[in-house]
MDTraj code that builds the backbone (N, CA, C; nanometers):
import mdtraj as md
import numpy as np

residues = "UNK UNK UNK UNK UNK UNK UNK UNK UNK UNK UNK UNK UNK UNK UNK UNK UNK UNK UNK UNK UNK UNK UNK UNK UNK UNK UNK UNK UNK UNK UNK UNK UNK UNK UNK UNK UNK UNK UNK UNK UNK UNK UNK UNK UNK UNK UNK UNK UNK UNK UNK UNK UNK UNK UNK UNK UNK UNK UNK UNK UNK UNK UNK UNK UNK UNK UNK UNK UNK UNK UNK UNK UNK UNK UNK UNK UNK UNK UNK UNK UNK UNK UNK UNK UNK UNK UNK UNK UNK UNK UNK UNK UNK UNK UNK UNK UNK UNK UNK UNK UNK UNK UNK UNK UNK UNK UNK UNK UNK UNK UNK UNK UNK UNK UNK UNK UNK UNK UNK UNK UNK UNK UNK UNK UNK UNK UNK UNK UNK UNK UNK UNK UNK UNK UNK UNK UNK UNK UNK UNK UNK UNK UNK UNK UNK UNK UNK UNK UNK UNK UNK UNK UNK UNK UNK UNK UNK UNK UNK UNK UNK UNK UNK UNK UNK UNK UNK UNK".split()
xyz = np.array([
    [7.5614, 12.7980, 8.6802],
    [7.6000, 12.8219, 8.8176],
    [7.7524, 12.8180, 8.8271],
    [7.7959, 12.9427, 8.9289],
    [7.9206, 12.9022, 8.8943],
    [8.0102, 12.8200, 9.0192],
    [8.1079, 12.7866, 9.0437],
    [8.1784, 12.6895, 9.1722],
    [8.2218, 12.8079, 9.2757],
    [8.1605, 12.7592, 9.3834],
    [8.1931, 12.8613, 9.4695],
    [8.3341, 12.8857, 9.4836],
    [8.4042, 12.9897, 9.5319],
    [8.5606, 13.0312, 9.5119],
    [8.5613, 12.9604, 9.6518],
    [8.6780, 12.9398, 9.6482],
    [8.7884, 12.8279, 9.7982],
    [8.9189, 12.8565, 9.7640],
    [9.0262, 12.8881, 9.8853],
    [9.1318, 12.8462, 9.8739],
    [9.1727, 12.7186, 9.8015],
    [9.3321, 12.7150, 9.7482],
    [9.3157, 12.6316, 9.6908],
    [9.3650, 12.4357, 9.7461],
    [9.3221, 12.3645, 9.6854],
    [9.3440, 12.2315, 9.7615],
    [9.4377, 12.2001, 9.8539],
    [9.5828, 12.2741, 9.7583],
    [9.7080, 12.2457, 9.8200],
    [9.7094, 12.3245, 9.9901],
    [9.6269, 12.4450, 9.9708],
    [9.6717, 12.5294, 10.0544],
    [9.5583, 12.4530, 10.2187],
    [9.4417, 12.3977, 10.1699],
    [9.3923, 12.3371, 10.2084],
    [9.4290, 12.2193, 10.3099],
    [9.4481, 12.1129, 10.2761],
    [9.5027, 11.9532, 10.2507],
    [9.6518, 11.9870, 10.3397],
    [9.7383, 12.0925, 10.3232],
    [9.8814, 12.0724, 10.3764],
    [9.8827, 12.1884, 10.4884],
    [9.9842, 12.1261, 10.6104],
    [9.9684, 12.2277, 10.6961],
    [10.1193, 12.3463, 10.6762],
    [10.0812, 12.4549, 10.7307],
    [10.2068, 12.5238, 10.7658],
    [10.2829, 12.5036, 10.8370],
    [10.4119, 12.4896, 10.8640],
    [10.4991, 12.4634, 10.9711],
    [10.6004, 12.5721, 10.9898],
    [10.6416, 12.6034, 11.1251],
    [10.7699, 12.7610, 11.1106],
    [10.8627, 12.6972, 11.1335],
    [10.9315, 12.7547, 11.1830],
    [11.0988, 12.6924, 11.2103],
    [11.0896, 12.5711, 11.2491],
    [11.0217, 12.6067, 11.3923],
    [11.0768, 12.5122, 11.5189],
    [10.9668, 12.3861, 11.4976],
    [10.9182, 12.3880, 11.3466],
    [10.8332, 12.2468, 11.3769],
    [10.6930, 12.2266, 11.3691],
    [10.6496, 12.3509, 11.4397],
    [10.4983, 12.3684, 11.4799],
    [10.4160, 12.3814, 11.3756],
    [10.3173, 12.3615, 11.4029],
    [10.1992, 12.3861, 11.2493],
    [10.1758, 12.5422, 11.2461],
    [10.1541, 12.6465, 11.1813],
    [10.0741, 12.7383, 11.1966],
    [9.9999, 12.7823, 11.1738],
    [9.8910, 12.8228, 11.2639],
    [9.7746, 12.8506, 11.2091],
    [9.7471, 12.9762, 11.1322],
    [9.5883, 12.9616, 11.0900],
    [9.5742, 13.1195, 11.0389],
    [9.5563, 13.2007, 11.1277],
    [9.5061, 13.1714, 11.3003],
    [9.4566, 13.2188, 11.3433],
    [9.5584, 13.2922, 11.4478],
    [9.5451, 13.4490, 11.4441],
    [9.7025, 13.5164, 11.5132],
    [9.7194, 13.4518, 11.6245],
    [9.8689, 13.4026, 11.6213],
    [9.9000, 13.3869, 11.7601],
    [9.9277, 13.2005, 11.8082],
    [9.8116, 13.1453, 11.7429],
    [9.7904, 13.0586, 11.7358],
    [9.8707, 12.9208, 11.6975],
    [9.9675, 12.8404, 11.7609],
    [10.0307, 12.7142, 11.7352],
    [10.0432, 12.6271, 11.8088],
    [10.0256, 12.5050, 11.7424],
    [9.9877, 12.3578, 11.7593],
    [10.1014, 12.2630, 11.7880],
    [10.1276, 12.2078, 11.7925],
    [10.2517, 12.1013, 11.7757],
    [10.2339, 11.9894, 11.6887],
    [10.3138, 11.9648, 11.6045],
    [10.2903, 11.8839, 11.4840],
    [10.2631, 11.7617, 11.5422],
    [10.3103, 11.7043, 11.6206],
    [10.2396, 11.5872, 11.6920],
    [10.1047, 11.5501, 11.7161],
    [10.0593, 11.6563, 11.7844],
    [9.9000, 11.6653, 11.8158],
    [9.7973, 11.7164, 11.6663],
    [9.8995, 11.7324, 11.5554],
    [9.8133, 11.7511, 11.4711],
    [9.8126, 11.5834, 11.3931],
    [9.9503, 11.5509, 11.3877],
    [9.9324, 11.3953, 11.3242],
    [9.8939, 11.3090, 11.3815],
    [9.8934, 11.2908, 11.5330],
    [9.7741, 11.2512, 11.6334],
    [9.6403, 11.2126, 11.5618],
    [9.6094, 11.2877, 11.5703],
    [9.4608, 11.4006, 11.5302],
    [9.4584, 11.3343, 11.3517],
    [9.5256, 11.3483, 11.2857],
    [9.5442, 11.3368, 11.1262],
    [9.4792, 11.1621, 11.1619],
    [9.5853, 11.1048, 11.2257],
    [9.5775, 10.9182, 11.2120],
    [9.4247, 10.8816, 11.2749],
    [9.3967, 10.9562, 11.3831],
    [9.2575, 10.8918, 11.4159],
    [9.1510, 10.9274, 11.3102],
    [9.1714, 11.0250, 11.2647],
    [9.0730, 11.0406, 11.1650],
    [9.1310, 10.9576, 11.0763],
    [9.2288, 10.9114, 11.0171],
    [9.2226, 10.8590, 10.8943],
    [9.1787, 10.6805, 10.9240],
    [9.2072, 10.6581, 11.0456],
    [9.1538, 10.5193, 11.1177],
    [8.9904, 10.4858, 11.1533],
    [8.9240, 10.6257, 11.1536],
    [8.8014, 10.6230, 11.1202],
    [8.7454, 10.6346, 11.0187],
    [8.7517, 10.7168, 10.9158],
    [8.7754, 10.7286, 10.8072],
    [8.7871, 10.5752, 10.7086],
    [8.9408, 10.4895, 10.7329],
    [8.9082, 10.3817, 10.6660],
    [8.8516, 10.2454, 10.7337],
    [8.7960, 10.2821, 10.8736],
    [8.6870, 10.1620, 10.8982],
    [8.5399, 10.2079, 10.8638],
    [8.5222, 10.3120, 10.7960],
    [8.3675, 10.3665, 10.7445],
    [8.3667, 10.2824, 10.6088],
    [8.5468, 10.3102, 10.5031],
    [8.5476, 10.3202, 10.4119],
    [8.5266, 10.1471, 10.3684],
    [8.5860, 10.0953, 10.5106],
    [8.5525, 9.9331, 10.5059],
    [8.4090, 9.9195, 10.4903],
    [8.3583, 9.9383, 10.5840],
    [8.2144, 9.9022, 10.6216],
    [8.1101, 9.9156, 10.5090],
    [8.1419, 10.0556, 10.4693],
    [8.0841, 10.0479, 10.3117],
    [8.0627, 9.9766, 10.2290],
    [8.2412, 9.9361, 10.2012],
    [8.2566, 9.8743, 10.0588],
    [8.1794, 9.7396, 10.0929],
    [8.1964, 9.6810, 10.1983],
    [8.1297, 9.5434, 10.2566],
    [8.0189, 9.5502, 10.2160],
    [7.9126, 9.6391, 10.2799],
    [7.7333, 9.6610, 10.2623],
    [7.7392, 9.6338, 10.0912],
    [7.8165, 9.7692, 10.0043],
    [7.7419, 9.7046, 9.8804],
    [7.7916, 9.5900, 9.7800],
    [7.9162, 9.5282, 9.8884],
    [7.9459, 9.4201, 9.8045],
    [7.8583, 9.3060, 9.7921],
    [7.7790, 9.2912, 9.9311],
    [7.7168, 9.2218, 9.9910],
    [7.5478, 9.2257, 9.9128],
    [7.5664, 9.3624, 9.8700],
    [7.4090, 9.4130, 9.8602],
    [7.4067, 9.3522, 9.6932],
    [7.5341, 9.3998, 9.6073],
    [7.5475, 9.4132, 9.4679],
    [7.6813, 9.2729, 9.4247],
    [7.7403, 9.2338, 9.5036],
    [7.8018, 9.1468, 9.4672],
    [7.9323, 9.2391, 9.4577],
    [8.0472, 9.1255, 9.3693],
    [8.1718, 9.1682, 9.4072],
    [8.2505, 9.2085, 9.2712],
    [8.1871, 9.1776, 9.0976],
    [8.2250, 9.1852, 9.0105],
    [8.2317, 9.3177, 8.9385],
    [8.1695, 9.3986, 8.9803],
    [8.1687, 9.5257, 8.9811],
    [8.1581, 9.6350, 9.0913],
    [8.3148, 9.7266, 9.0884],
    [8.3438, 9.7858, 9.2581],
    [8.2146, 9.9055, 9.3058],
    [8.1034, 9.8429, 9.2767],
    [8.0062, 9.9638, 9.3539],
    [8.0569, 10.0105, 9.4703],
    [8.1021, 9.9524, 9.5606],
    [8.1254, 9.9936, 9.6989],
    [8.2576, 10.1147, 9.7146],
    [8.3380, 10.0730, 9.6188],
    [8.4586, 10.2028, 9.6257],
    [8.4102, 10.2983, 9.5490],
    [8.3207, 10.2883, 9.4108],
    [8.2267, 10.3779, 9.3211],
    [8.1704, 10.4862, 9.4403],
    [8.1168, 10.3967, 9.4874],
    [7.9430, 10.4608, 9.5939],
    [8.0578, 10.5685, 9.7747],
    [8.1927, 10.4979, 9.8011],
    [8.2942, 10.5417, 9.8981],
    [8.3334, 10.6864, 9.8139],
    [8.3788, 10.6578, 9.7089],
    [8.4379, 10.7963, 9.6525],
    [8.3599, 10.9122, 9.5879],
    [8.2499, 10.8772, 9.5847],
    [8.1651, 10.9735, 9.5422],
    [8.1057, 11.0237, 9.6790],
    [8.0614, 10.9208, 9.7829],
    [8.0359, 11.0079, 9.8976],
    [8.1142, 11.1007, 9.9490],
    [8.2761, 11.0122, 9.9200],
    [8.3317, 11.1097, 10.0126],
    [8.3876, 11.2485, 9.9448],
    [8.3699, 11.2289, 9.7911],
    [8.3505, 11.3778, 9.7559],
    [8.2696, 11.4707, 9.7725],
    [8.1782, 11.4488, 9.8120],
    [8.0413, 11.5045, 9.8437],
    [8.0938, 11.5932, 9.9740],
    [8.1057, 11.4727, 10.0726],
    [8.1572, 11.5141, 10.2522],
    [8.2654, 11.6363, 10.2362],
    [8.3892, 11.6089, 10.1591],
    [8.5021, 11.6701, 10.1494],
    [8.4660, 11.8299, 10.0961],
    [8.4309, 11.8020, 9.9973],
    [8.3188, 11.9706, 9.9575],
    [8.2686, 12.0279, 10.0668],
    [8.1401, 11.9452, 10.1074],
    [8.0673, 12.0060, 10.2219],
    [8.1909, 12.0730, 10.3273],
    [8.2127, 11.9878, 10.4054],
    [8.3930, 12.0117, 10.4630],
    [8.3822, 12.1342, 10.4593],
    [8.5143, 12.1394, 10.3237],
    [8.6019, 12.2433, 10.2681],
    [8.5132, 12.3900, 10.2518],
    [8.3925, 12.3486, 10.2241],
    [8.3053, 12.5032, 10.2239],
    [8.2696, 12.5615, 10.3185],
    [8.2531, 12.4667, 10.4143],
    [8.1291, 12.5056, 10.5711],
    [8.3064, 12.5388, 10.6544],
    [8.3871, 12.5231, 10.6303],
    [8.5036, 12.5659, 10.7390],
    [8.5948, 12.6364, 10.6905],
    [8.5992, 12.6808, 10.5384],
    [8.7482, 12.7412, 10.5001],
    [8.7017, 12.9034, 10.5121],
    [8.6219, 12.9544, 10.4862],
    [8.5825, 13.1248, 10.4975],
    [8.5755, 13.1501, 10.6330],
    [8.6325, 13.2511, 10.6717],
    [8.5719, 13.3042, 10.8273],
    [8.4748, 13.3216, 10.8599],
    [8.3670, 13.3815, 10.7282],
    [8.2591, 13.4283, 10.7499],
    [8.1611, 13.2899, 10.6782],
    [8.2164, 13.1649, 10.7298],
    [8.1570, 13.0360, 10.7588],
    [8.0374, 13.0320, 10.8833],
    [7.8984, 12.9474, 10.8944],
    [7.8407, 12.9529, 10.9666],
    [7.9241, 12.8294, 11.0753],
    [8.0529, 12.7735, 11.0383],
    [8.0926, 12.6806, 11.1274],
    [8.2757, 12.7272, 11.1151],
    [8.3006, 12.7871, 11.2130],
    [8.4677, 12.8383, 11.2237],
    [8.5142, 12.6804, 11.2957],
    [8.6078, 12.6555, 11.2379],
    [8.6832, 12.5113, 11.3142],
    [8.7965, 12.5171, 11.3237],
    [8.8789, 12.5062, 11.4352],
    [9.0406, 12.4926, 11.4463],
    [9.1000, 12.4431, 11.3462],
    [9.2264, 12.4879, 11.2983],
    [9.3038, 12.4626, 11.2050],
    [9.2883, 12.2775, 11.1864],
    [9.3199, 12.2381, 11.3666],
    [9.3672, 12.1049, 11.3727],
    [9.2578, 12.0209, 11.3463],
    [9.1120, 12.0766, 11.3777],
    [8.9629, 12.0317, 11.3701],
    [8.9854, 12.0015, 11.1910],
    [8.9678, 12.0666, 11.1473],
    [8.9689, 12.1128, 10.9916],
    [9.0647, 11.9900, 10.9611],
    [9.1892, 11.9801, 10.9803],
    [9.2681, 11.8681, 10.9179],
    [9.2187, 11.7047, 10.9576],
    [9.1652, 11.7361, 11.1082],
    [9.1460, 11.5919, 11.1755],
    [8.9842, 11.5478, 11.0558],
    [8.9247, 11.6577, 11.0092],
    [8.8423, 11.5960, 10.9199],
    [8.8923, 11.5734, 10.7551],
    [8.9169, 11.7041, 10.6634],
    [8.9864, 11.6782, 10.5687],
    [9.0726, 11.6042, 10.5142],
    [9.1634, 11.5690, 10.6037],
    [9.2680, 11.4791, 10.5775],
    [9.2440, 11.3365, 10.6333],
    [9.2360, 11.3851, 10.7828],
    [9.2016, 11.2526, 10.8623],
    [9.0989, 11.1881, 10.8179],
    [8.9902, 11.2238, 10.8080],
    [8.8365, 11.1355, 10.8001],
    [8.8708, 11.1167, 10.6476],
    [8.8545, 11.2381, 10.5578],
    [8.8035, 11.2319, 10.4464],
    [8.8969, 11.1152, 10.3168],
    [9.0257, 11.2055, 10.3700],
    [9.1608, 11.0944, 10.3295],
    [9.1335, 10.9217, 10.3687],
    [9.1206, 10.8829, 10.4820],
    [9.1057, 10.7088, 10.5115],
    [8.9562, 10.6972, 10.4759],
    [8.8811, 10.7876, 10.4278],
    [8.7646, 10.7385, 10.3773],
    [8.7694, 10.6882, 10.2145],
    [8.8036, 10.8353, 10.1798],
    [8.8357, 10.8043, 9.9874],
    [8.9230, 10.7146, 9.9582],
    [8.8857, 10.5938, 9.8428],
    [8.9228, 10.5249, 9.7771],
    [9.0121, 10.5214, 9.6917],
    [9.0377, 10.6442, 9.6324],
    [9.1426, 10.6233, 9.4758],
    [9.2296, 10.5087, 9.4588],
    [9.2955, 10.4733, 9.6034],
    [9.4341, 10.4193, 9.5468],
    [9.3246, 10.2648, 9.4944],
    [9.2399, 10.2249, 9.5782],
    [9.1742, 10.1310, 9.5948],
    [9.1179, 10.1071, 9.4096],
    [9.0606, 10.2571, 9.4070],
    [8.9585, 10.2512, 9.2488],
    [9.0659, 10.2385, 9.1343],
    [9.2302, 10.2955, 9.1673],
    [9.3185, 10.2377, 9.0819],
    [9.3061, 10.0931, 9.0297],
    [9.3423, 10.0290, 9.1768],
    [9.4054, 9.8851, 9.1803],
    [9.3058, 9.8171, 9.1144],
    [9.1421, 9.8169, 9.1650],
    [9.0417, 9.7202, 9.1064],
    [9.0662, 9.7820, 8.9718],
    [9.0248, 9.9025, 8.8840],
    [9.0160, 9.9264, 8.7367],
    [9.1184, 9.8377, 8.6524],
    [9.2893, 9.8448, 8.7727],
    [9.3625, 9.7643, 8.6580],
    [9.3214, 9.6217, 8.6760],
    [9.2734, 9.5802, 8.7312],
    [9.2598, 9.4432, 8.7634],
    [9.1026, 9.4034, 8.6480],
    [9.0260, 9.5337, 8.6480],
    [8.8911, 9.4773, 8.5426],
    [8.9993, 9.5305, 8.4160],
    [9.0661, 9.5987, 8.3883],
    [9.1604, 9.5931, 8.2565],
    [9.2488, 9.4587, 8.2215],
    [9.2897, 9.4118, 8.3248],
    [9.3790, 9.2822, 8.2954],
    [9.3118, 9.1510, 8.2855],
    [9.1633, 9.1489, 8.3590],
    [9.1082, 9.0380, 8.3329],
    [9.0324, 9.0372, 8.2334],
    [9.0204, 9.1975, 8.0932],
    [8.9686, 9.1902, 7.9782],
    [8.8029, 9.2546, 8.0095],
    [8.7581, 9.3205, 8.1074],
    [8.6616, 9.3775, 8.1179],
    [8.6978, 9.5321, 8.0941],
    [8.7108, 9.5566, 7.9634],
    [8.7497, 9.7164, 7.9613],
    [8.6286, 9.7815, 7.9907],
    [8.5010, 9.7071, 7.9600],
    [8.3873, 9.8370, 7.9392],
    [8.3516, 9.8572, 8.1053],
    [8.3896, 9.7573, 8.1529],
    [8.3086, 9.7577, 8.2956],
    [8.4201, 9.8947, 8.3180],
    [8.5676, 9.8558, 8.3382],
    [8.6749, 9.9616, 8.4009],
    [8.6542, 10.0710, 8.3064],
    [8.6602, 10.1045, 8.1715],
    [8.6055, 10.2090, 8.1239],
    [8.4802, 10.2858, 8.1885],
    [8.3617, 10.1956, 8.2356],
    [8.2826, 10.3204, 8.2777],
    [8.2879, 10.3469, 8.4314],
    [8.4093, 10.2455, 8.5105],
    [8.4128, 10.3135, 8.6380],
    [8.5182, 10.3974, 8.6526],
    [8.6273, 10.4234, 8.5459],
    [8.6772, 10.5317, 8.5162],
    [8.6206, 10.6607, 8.5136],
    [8.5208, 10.6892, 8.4077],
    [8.4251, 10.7585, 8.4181],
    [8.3513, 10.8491, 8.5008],
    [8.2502, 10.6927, 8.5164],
    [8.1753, 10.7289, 8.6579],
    [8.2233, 10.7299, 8.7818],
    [8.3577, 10.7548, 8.8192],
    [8.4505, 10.7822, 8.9416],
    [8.4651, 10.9533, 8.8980],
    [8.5209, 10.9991, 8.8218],
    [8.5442, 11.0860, 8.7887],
    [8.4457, 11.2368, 8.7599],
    [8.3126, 11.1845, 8.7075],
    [8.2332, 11.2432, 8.7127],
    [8.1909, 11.2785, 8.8252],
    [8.1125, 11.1812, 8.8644],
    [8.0307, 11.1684, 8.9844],
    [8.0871, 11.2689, 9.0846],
    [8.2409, 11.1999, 9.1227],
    [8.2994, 11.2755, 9.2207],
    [8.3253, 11.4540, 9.2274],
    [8.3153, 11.4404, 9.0994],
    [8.3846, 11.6306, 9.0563],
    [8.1946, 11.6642, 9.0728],
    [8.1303, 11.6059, 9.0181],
    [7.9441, 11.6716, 9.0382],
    [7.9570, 11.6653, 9.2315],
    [7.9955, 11.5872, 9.3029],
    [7.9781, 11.5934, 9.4026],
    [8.0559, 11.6586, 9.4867],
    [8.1884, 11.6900, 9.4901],
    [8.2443, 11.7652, 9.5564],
    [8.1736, 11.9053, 9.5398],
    [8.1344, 11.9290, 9.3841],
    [8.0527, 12.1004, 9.3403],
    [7.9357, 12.1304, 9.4378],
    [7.8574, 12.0026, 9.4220],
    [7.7119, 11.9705, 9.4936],
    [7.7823, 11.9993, 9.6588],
    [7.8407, 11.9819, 9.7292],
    [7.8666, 11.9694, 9.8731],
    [7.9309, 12.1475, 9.8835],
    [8.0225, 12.1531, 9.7781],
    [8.0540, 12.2959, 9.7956],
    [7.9143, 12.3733, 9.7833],
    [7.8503, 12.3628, 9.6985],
    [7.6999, 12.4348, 9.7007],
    [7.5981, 12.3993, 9.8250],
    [7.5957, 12.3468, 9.8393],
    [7.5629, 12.3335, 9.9571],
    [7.6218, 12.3734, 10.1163],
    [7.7306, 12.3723, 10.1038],
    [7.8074, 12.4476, 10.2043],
    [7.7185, 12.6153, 10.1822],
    [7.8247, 12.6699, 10.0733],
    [7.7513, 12.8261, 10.0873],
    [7.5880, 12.8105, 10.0444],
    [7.4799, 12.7646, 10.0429],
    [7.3556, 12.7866, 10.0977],
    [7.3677, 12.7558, 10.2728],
    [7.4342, 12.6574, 10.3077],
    [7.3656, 12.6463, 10.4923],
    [7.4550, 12.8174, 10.5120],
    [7.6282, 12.8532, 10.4540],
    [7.6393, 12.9533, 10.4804],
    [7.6214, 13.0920, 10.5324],
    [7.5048, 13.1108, 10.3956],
    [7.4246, 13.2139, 10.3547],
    [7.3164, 13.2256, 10.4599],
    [7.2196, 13.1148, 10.5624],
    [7.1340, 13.0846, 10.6288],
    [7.1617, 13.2304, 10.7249],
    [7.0229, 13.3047, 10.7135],
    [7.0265, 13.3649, 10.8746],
    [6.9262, 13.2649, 10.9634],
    [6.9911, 13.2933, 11.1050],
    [6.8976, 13.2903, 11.2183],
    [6.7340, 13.3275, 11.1921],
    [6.6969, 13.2282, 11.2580],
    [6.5137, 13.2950, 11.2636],
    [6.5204, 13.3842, 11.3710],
    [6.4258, 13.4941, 11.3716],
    [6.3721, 13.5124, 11.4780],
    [6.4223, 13.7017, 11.4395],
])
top = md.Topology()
chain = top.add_chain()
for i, resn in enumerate(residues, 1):
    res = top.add_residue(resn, chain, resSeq=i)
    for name in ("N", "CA", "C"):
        top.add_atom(name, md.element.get_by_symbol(name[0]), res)
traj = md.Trajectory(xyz[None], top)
């Protein structure tokens, strides 16, 4: 199977700005004010990392605290979400068209204060320094995997709801 085609991350993830400041959209005509887009950016990323809390809590709680399931189980979801995302809104001929600023207030905003990395950094060096390589070796790994199978899985899934006609 192959990965569905997408613009690429960068072009994604960062906004346009013209002279005077403004974001610009793709859409003719169309501009925002960078304010109301970083507005928009912070609440999502403030929701985003009280999900990313709430999470890590449940499976610390569920699995204990010696191994980071909860940022494991955060970053793989939210590769999953971020795919889904990025597929169901970046084509025009998407079954879900979303404002430039919609699109960032999730991508960046949600998806950004949701995902973990800096987090899955800090614990790995910390199971490296306290001499647990195999544990941080396989959440190296299994961060890495998981997440790249799941962002694919959410992009595939995007273009099937895509592809969906109407009944009737």
């Amino acid at each position: 199977m192959e990965f569905p085609e997408d613009r690429s991350c960068k072009e994604l993830m960062t906004p346009r700005l013209d002279n005077g400041g403004r974001m610009r959209s793709s859409a003719a005509g169309q501009e925002t004010r960078v304010f109301s887009t970083y507005f928009w950016i912070g609440i999502g990323g403030a929701l985003g990392s009280m999900g990313r809390y709430g999470v890590s809590r449940v499976f610390a709680f569920w699995f204990g605290e010696t191994f980071p399931w909860g940022t494991l189980v955060v970053n793989v979801s939210g590769s999953f979400v971020i795919g889904l995302l990025a597929g169901l809104t970046s084509d025009p001929n998407s079954r879900f068209l979303v404002a430039p600023d919609m699109r960032q207030f999730l991508l960046v905003g949600i998806c950004g204060g949701y995902t973990t990395f800096s987090s899955f950094s800090l614990q790995t060096l910390s199971l490296m320094r306290e001499g647990d390589v195999l544990e941080a070796s396989s959440n190296i790994v299994m961060s890495v995997v998981f997440c790249l199978i799941f962002v694919w899985l959410g992009l595939v899934l995007a273009g099937l709801i895509n592809h969906l006609r109407p009944a009737g």
